[in-house]
RORO-302292 format. One record per residue: x, y, z of N, C-alpha, C, O in turn; residue in one letter; residue number from 1. Coordinates in pm, whole numbers, m for minus. Layout:
<rs>
+--------+---------+--------+---------+----------+--------+--------+---------+--------+--------+---------+--------+------+-----+
! n.east ! n.north !   n.up ! ca.east ! ca.north !  ca.up ! c.east ! c.north !   c.up ! o.east ! o.north !   o.up ! type ! seq !
+--------+---------+--------+---------+----------+--------+--------+---------+--------+--------+---------+--------+------+-----+
!      X !       Y !      Z !       X !        Y !      Z !      X !       Y !      Z !      X !       Y !      Z !    A ! NUM !
...
+--------+---------+--------+---------+----------+--------+--------+---------+--------+--------+---------+--------+------+-----+
</rs>
This chain:
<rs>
+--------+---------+--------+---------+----------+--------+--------+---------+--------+--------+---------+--------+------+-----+
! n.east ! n.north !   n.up ! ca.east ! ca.north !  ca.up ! c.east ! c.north !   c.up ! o.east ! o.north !   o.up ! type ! seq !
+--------+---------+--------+---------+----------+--------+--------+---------+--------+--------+---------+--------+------+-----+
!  10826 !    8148 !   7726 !   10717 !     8247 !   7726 !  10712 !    8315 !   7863 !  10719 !    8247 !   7966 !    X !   1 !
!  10695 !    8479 !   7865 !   10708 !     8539 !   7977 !  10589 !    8529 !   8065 !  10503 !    8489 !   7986 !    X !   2 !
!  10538 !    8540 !   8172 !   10383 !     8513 !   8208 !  10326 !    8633 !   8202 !  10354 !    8753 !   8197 !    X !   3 !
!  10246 !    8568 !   8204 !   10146 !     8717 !   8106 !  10093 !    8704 !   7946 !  10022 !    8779 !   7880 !    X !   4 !
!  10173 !    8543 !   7903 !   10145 !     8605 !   7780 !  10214 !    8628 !   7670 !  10257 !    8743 !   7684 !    X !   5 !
!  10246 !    8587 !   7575 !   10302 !     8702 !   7418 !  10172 !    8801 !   7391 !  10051 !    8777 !   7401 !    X !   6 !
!  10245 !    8922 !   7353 !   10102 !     9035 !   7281 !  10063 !    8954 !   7202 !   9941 !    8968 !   7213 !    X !   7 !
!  10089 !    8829 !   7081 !    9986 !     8775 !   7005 !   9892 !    8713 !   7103 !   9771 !    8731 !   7113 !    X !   8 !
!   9985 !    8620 !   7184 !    9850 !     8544 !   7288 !   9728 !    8621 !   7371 !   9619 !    8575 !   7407 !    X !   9 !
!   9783 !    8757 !   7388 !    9719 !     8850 !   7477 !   9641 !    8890 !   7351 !   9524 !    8851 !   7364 !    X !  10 !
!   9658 !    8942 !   7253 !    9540 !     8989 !   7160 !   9458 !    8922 !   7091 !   9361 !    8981 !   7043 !    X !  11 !
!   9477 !    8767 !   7066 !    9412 !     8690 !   7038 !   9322 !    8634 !   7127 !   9221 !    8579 !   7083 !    X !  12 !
!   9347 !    8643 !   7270 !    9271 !     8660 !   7411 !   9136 !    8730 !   7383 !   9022 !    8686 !   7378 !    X !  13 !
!   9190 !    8864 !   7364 !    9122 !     8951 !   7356 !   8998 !    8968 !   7259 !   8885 !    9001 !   7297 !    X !  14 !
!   9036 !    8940 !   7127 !    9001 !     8950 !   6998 !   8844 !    8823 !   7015 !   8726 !    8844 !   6986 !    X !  15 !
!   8911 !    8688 !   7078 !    8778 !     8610 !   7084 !   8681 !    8688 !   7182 !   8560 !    8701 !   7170 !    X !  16 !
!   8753 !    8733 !   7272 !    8621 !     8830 !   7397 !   8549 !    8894 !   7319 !   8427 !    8908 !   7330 !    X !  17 !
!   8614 !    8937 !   7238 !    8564 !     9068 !   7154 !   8434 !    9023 !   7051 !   8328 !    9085 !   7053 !    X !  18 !
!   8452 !    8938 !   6983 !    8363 !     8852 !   6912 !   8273 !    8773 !   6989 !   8165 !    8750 !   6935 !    X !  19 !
!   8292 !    8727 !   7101 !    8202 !     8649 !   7210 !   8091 !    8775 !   7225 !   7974 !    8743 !   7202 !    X !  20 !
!   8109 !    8877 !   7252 !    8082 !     8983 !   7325 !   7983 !    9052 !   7199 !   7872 !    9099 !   7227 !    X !  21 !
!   8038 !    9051 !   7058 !    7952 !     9135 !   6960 !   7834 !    9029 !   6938 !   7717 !    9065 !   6952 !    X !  22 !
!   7877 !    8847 !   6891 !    7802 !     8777 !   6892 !   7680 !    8792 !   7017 !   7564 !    8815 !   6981 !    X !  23 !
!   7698 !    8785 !   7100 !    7565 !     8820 !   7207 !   7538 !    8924 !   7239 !   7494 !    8937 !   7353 !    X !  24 !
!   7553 !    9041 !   7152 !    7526 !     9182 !   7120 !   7425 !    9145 !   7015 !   7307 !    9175 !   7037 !    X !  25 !
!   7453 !    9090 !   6917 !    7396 !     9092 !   6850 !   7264 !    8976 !   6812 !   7192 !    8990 !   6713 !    X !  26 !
!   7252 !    8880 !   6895 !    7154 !     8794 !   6934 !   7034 !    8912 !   7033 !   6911 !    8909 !   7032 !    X !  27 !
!   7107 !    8985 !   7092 !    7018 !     9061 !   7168 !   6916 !    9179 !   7092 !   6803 !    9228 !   7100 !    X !  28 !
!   7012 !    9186 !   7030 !    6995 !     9338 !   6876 !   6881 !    9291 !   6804 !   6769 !    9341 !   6801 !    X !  29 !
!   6934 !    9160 !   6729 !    6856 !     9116 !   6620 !   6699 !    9142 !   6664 !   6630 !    9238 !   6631 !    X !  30 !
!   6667 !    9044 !   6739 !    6517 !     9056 !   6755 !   6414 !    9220 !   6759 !   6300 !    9246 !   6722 !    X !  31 !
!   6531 !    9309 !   6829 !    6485 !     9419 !   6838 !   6460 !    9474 !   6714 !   6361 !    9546 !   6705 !    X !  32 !
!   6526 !    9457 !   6621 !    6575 !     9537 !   6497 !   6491 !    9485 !   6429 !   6429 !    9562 !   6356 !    X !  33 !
!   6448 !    9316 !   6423 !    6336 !     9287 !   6339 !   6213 !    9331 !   6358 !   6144 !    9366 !   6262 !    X !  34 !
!   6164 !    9337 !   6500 !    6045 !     9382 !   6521 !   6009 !    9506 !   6491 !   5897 !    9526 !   6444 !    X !  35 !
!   6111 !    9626 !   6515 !    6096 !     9739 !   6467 !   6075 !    9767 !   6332 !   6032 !    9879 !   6304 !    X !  36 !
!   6103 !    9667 !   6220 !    6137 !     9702 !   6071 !   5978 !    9664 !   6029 !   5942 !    9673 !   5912 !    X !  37 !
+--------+---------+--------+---------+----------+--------+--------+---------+--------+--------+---------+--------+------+-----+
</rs>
């Protein structure tokens, strides 16, 4: 393996950030969104 990574390892990297990142987007969201409704 070259360092740095395979693009699967690098996008699968990525992909959990990505979901880490919507998940506590959306813990933040929710409450807002309920109170408003």
């Amino acid at each position: 393996m070259r360092r740095g990574g395979s693009p699967a390892a690098r996008g699968k990297r990525s992909l959990a950030r990505k979901s880490t990142a919507v998940s506590q987007a959306d813990q933040l969201m929710y409450p807002i969104c309920s109170s408003l409704n």
